[in-house]
C-alpha positions in Angstrom: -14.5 8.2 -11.8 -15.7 11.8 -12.2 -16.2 13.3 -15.9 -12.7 15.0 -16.4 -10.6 11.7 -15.2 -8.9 11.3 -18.0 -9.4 14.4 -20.3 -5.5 14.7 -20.1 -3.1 11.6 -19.9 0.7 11.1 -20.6 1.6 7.5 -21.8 4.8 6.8 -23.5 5.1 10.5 -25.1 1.7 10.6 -27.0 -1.4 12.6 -26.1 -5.5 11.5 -26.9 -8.4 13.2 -26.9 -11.8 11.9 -26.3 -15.1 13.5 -25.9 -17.4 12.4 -23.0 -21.5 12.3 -22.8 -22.9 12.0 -20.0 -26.7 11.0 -19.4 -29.0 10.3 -16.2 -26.8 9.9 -13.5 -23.3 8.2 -14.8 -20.5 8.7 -16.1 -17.9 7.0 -18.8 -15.0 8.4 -20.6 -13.1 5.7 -23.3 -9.7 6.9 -24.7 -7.9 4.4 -26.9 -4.1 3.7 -25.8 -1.5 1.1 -26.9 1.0 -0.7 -24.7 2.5 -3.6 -23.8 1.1 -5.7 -21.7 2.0 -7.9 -19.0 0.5 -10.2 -15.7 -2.0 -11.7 -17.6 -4.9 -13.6 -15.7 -7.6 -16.3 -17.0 -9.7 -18.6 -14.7 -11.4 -21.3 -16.7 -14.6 -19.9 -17.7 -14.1 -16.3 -16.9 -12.3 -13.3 -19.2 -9.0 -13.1 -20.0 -6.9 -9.8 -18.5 -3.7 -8.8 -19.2 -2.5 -5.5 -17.7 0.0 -2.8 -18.2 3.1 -3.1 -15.5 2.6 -0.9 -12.9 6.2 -0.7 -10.9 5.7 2.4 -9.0 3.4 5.4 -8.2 4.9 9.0 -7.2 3.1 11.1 -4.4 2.8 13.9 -6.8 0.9 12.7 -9.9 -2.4 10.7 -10.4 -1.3 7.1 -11.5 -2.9 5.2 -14.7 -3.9 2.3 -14.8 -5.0 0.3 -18.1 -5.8 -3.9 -18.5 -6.6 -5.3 -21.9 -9.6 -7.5 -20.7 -11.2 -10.3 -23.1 -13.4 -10.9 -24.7 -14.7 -7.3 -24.2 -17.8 -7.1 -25.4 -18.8 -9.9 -22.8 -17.7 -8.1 -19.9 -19.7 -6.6 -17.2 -18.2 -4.4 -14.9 -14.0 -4.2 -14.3 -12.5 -2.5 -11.3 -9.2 -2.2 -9.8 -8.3 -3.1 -5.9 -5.7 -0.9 -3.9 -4.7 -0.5 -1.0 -1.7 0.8 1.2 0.7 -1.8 2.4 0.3 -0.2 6.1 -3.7 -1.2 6.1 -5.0 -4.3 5.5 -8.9 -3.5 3.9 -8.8 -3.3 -0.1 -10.6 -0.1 -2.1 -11.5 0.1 -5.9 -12.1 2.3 -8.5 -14.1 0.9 -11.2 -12.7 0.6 -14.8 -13.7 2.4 -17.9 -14.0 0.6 -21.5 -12.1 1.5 -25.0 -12.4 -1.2 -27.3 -10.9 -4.3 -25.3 -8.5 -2.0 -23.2 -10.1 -0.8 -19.1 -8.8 2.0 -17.7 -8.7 4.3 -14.7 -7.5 7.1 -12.6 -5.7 5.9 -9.2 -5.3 8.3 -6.2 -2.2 9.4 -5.2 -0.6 7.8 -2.4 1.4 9.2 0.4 4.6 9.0 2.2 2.9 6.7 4.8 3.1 4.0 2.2 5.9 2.6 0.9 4.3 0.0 -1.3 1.0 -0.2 -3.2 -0.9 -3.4 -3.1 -3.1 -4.1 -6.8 -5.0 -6.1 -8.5 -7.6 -6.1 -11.3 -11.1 -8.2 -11.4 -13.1 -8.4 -14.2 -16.4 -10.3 -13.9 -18.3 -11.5 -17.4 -22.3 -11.6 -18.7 -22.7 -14.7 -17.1 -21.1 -13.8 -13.4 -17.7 -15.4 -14.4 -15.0 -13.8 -12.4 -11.0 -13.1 -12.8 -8.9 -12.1 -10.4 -4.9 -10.8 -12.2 -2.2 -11.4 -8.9 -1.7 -9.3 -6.5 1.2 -6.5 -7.3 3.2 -4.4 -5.4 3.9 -0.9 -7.0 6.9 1.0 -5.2 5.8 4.7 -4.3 8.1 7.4 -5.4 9.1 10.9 -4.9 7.4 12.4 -8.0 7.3 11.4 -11.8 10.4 11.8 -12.8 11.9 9.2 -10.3 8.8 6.9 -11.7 9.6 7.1 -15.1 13.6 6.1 -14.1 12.2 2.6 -12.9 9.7 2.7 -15.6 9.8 4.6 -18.8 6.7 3.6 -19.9 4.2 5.3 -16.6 1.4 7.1 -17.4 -0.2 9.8 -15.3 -3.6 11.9 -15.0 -1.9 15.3 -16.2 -5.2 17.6 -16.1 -7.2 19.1 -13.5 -9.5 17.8 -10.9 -10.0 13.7 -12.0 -12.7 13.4 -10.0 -12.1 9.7 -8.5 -14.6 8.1 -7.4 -13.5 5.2 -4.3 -15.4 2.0 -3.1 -14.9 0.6 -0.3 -15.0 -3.7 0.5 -15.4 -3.9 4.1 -18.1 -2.1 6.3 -15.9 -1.3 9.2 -13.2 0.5 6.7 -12.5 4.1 7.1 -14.9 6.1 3.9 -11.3 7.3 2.4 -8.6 4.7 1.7 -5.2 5.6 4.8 -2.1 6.2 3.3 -3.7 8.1 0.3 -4.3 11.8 -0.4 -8.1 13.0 -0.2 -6.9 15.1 -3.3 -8.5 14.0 -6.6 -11.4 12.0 -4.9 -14.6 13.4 -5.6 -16.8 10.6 -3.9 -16.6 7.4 -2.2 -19.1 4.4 -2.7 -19.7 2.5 1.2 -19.1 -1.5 1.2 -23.3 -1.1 2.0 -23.6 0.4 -1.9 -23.8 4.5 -1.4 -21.8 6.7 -2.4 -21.1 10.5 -0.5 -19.5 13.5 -1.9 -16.2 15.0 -0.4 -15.4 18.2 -0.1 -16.9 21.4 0.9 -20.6 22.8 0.8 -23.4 20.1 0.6 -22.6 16.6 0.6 -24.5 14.8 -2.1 -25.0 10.6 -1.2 -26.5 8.7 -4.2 -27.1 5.1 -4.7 -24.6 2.8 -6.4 -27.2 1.1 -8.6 -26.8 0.1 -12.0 -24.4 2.5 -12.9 -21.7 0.5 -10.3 -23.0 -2.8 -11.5 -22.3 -2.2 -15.0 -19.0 -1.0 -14.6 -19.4 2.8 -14.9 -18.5 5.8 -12.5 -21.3 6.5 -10.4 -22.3 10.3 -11.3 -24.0 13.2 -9.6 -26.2 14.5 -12.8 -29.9 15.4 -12.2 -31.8 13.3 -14.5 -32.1 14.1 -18.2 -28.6 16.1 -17.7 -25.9 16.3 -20.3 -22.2 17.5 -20.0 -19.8 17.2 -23.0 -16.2 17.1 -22.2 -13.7 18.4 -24.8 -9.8 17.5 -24.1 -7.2 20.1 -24.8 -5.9 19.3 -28.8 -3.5 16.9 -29.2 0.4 17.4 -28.5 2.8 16.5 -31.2 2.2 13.1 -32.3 5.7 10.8 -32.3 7.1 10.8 -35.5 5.4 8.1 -37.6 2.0 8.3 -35.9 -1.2 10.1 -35.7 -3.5 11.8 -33.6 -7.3 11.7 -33.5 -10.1 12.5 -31.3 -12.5 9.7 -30.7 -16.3 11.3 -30.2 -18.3 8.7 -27.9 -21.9 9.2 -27.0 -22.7 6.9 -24.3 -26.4 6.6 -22.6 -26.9 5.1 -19.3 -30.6 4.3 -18.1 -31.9 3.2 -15.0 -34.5 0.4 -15.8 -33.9 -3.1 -13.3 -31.2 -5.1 -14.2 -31.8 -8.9 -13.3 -28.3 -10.3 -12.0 -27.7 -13.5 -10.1 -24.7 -15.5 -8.9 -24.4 -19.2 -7.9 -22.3 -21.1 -5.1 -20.7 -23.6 -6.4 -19.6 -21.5 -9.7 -19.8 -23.2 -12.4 -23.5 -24.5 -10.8 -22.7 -28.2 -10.2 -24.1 -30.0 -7.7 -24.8 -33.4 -6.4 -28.1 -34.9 -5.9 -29.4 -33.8 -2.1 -26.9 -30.9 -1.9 -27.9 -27.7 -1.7 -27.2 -24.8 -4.0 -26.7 -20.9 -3.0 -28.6 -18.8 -5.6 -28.1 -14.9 -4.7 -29.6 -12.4 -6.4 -28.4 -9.6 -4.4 -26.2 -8.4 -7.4 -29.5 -7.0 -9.1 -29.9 -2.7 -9.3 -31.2 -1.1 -8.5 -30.8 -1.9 -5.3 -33.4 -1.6 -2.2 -36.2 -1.0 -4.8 -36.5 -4.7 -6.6 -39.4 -7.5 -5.9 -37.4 -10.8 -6.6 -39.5 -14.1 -8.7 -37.4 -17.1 -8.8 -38.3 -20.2 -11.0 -36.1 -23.0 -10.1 -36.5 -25.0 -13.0 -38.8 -27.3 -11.8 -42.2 -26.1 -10.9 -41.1 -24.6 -8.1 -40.8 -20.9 -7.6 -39.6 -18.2 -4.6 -39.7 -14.6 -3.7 -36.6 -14.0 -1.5 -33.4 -11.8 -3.1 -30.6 -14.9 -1.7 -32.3 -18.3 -1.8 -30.6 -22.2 -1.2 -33.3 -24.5 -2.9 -32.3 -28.2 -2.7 -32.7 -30.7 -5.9 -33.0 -34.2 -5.2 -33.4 -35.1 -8.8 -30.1 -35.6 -11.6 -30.4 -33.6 -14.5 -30.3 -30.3 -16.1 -33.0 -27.1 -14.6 -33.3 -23.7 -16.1 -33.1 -21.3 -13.0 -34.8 -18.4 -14.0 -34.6 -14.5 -12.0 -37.0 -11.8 -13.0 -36.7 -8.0 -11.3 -39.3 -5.3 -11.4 -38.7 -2.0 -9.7 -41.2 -1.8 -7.1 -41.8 1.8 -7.7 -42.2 1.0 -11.4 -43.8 -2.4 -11.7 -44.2 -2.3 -14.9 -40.5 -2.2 -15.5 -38.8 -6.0 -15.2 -36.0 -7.7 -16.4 -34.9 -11.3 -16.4 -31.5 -13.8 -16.4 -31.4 -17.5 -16.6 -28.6 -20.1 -15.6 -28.7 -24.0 -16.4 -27.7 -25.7 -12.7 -27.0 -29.2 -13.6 -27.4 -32.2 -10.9 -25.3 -35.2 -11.0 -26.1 -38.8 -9.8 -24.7 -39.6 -6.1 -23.1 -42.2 -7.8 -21.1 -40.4 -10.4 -19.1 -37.4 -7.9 -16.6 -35.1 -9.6 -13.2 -35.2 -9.5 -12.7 -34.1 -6.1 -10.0 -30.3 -6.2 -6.3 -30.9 -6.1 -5.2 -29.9 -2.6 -3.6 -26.6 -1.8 0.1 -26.2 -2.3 1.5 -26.3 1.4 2.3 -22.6 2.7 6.0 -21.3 2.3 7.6 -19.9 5.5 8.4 -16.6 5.6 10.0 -14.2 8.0 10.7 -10.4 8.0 14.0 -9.7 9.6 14.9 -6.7 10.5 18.5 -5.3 11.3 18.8 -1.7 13.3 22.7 -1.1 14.0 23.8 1.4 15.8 26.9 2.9 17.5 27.5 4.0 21.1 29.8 6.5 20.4 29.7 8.5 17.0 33.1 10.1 17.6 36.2 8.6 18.6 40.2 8.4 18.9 42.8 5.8 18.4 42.1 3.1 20.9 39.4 4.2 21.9 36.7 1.6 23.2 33.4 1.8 21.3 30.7 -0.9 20.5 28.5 -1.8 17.1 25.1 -2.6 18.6 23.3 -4.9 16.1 19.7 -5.2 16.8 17.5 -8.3 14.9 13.6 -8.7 14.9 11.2 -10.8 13.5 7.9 -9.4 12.2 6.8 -12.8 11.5 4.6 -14.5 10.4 6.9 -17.6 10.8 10.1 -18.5 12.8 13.2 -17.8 11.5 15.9 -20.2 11.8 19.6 -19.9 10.6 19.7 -16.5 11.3 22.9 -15.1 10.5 24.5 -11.4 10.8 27.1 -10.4 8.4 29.0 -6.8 9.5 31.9 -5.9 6.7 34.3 -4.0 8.7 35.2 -1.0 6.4 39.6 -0.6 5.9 40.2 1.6 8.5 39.2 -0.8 11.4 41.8 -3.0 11.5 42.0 -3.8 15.2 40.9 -6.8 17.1 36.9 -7.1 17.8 35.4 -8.8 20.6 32.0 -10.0 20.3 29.2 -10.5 23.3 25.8 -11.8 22.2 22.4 -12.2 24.1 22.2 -15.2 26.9 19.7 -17.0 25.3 21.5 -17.6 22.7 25.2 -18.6 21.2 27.3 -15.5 21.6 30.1 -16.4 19.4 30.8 -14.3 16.0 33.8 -15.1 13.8 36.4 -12.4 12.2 37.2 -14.0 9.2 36.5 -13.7 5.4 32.9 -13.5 3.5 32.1 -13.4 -0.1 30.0 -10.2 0.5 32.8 -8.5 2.1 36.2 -6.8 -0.1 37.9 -7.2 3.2 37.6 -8.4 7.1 34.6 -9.6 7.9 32.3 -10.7 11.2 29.8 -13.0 11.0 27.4 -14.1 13.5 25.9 -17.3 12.3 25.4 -19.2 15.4 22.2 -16.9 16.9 19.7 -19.9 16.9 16.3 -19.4 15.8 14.2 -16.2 16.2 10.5 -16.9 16.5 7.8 -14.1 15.5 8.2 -10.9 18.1 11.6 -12.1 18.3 14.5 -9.8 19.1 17.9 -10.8 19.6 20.8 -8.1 20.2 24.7 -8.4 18.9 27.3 -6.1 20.3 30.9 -6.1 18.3 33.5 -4.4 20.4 36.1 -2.3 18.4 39.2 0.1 18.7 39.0 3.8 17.7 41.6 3.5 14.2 44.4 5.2 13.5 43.4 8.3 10.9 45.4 11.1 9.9 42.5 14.0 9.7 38.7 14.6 10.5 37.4 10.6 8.7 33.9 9.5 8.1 33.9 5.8 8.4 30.5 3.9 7.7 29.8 0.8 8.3 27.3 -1.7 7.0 25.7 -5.4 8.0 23.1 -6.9 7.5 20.8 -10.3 7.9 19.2 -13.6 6.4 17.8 -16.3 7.7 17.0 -19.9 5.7 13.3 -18.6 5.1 12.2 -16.6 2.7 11.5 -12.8 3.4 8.7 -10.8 2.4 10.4 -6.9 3.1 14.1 -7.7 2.0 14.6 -3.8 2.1 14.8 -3.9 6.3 17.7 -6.5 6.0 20.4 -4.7 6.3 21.4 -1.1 8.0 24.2 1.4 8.1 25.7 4.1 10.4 28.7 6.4 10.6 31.4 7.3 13.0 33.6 10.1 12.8 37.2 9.0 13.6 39.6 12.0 14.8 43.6 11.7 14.5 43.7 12.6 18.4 41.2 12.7 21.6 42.4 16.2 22.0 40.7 17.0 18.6 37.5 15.4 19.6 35.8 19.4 20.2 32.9 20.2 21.7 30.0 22.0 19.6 27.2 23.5 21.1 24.0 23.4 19.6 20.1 23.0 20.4 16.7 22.1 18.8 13.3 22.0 20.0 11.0 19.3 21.2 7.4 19.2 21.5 5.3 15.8 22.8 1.8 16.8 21.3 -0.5 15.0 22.8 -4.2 16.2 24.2 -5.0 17.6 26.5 -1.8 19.7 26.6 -1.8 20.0 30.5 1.7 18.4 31.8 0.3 14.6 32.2 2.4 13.1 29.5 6.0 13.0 30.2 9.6 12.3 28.3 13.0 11.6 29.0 15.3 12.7 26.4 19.2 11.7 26.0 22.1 12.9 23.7 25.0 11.4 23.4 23.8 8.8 25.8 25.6 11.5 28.9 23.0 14.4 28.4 19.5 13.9 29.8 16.4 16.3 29.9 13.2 16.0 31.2 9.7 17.4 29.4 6.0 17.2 29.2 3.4 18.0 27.2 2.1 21.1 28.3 5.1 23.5 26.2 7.4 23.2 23.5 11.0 22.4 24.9 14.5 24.2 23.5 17.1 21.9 24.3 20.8 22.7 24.5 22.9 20.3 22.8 26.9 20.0 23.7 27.3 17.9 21.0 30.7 17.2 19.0 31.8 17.4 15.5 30.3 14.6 13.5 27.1 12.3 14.3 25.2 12.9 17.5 22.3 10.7 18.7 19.3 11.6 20.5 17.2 8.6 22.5 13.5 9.6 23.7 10.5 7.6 25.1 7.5 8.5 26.4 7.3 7.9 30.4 3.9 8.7 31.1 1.2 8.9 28.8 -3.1 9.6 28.1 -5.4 7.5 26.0 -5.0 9.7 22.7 -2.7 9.5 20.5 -0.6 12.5 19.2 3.2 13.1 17.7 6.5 14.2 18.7 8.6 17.0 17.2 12.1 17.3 16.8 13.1 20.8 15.1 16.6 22.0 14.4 15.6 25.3 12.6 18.5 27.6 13.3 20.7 25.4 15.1 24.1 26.2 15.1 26.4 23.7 13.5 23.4 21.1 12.3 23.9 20.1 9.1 20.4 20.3 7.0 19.6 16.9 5.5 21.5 14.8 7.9 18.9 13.2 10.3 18.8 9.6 10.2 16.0 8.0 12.4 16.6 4.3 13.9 13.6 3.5 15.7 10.3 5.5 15.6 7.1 5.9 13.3 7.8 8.8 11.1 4.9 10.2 9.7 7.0 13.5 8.1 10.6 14.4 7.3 12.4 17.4 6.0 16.2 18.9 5.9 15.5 20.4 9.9 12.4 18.6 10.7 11.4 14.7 11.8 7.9 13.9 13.3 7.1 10.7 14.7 3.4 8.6 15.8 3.0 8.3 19.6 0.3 5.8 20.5 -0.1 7.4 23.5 0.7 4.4 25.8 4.0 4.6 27.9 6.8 3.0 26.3 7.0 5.0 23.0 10.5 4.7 21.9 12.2 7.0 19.0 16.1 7.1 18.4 17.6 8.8 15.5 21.1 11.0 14.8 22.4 14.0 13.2 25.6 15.5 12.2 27.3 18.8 13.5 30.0 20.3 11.6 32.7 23.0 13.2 
């Protein structure tokens, strides 16, 4: 991370200070915290890291992150791995020390991502590496909805923190999707170079031994120094202290020997090969390799897999020297040790058998939003199954709120059992319908449930909303999708059921903008209008007092993809706030405003409702 990541940090109410020095061509800033600590991580020969929760992360603030990683003084570089739950390639920002506590600035995510996807690695002088679990961090509105989940979050509260961002895959986009380009000063390649962002020149430096050592990877010419001084300290919490910790560190850039082994510990059989790879050594690209294996033998290639056909214990030596600086070498040894044929190791445990798991999903909907007494409308219950596994038992459960009293009628798909039951359910405080003879849904599935109802008996303008929701026998990975809600306005009288005009605009933005991508759009399921993509369209709405639904898909289409907006600015009787989107991609939402992803392809569906009030 850059120099000023964590000049200025909030954690539980108390403030430090911390001076940074900064040499060569790196960066490291070490601020001393206290916390409790939580998720703790150990492999058998590796460190031992315990880490602060980390429950959520707002779209406004810079999140902290801070592990307690031991033994410290044996550690070698620490990073933390990220990534949104909407892409599947990991990023890192490397860890700074104080003491045995690692820290570091996170970007901040954005409303793309609902979840963030962490954890921390720390690897050890002699190449041992720990991995914590991954965690899921829930992203919020801003801080103040963090700190009501978690009291105890911390946040980057200066100015620019200057993040710097590694990537692990080649093919990955440079900056991480689903996080803001705000705060992120430069990003480090999965080939081990690192580019500025922003405007003006763009400055690429290798990773080198700053990266490998666990430090931010700087942009200082050599000889440079910059001293950072915090803002003083805020009121200290009564009972404690506040100090400012001066730290002077030097970084140089002389060859740093580094080698791991595969099998890790290195224990091998007689015959069997060994991988030796030396490919972790800095800096990188400018390094002449010298292997001696141990036993008379030696090599010159960076990744090497000798052979030993001999049982007993060799001393596998690396040495580096920069080949612009030959003179300059360094050098790290590892004892491999070779077993008798005769004598194998315990062969591992086997892995635990997966657990199933399926993501259900329930969209309910109505197809009228406004009705009378007796009045025929339907529930439309909608299931999917985002996999990965089948899901069997699947069962709906709708909890018919108190003012629908009449008889239901239930009509399922004909693939599978259509019968639901009115009766009682634990979940329910009064009349309840359950669906629980739907079969099995494999993954892609989709199965459909329609509940027929009567318009109730009211004796004014009545909201009614009504919930249901889904399980299956397997476990599910995105509970929050089970279950689904949607409101009906009942009227005393079909007289009262008024017509309310009203219009918004909508604009299918896809290039070129000449007229070849096309959309139907309906309201109210009765109103239908036709559009392309060549003009924004105002369309009229005669819409009625309560909820109103709009269905749109995308009949004709290019190869690019673009987005579709829906505004209600200055709409006469729209209610600000009320939009409530079914089925789309939403990639932004306000009080007037929804837009949604289009592919590009034919077939784009979005459906969502809104409320018009006399």
């Amino acid at each position: 991370m850059g120099e000023n990541a964590m000049n200025h940090l909030e954690y539980e109410g108390c403030s430090r200070r911390a001076r940074l020095t900064r040499l060569v061509s790196s960066s490291l800033i070490l601020i001393v915290l206290t916390a409790n600590f939580a998720g703790a991580a150990r492999s058998q020969l590796g460190p031992a890291i315990a880490s602060t929760p980390l429950l959520c992360m707002p779209t406004t603030e810079f999140s902290f992150a801070d592990a307690l990683i031991t033994p410290s003084e044996q550690i070698r570089t620490g990073r933390i791995y990220f990534r949104s739950d909407s892409y599947p390639d990991f990023y890192y920002v490397e860890l700074t020390r104080t003491g045995d506590h690692f820290q570091a600035v996170l970007p901040k995510p954005t409303w793309e991502t609902q979840r963030v996807i962490f954890y921390f690695e720390a690897v050890d002088v002699s190449f041992n590496i720990t991995t914590t679990p991954e965690s899921e961090a829930e992203v919020v509105e801003d801080a103040n909805a963090c700190r009501r989940r978690d009291p105890k979050a911390a946040f980057y509260t200066g100015g620019n923190p200057s993040i710097i961002v590694g990537a692990t895959s080649a093919t990955a986009p440079p900056l991480p999707p689903g996080f803001a380009i705000e705060g992120i000063a430069q990003v480090i390649s999965a080939a081990g170079a690192a580019g500025g962002i922003g405007a003006g020149t763009l400055t690429v430096v290798a990773a080198g031994a700053a990266v490998a050592a666990g430090v931010g990877v700087g942009a200082l010419s050599p000889g440079e120094t910059t001293t950072t001084e915090p803002p003083g300290p805020t009121n200290p919490p009564p009972g404690g202290t506040s100090t400012t910790t001066t730290v002077n560190v030097v970084v140089s850039a002389p060859p740093k020997a580094c080698f791991g082994t595969i099998p890790n510990p290195p224990v091998i059989i007689e015959g069997q090969q060994i991988t030796l790879d030396g490919r972790c050594s800095t800096p990188t690209g400018n390094l002449a390799y010298e292997w001696d294996l141990g036993d008379g033998r030696t090599r010159s290639e960076a990744f090497i897999t000798p052979t030993y056909s001999v049982p007993g214990d060799y001393r596998v030596t690396l040495t580096v020297r920069k080949l612009s600086a030959p003179s300059e070498r360094d050098s790290v040894s590892q004892t491999i040790r070779v077993e008798s044929a005769s004598e194998p190791p315990e062969p591992p445990q086997p892995p635990e058998p997966p657990v199933p798991s399926a993501d259900l999903s329930l969209v309910k909907t109505a197809s009228d939003t406004s009705v009378c007494p007796c009045q025929m409308f339907d529930y439309i219950l909608t299931v999917s199954n985002f996999g990965p596994d089948t899901a069997t038992g699947v069962t709906v459960v709708d909890c018919l709120p108190e003012e629908l009293s009449q008889p239901v009628e239930c009509e399922g798909p004909s693939e599978n059992l259509a019968g639901c039951r009115d009766t009682l359910h634990p979940n329910c405080s009064g009349r309840a319908i359950v669906c629980d003879r739907l079969g099995d849904l494999g993954p892609s599935g989709r199965s459909q449930v329609r509940l027929r109802l009567l318009g109730p008996w009211v004796e004014g303008y009545t909201p009614i909303t009504n919930t249901a929701d889904v399980t299956a026998k397997e476990s599910d990975p995105n509970p929050r999708n089970n279950e689904d809600s949607v409101t009906i306005t009942a009227y005393p009288g079909c007289s009262d059921i008024t017509s309310l005009p009203s219009s918004f605009t909508s604009a299918v933005e896809i290039a070129p903008a000449d007229g070849s991508a096309t959309a139907n759009v309906l309201m109210n399921r009765r109103q239908f209008q036709t559009m392309n993509n060549a003009n924004p369209f105002r369309i009229r709405v005669e819409g009625r007092a309560g909820r109103n639904s709009v269905e749109a898909h995308l009949v004709s289409g290019t190869s690019g993809e673009g987005v579709w907006r829906f505004d209600f600015s200055g709409a006469e009787h729209f209610v600000p706030g009320s939009i409530e989107v079914a089925r789309g991609d939403v990639v932004t939402r306000d009080a007037q405003r929804v837009v949604f992803r289009l592919t590009g392809k034919p077939g784009n569906r979005i459906e969502f409702t809104f409320l018009l009030e006399p």
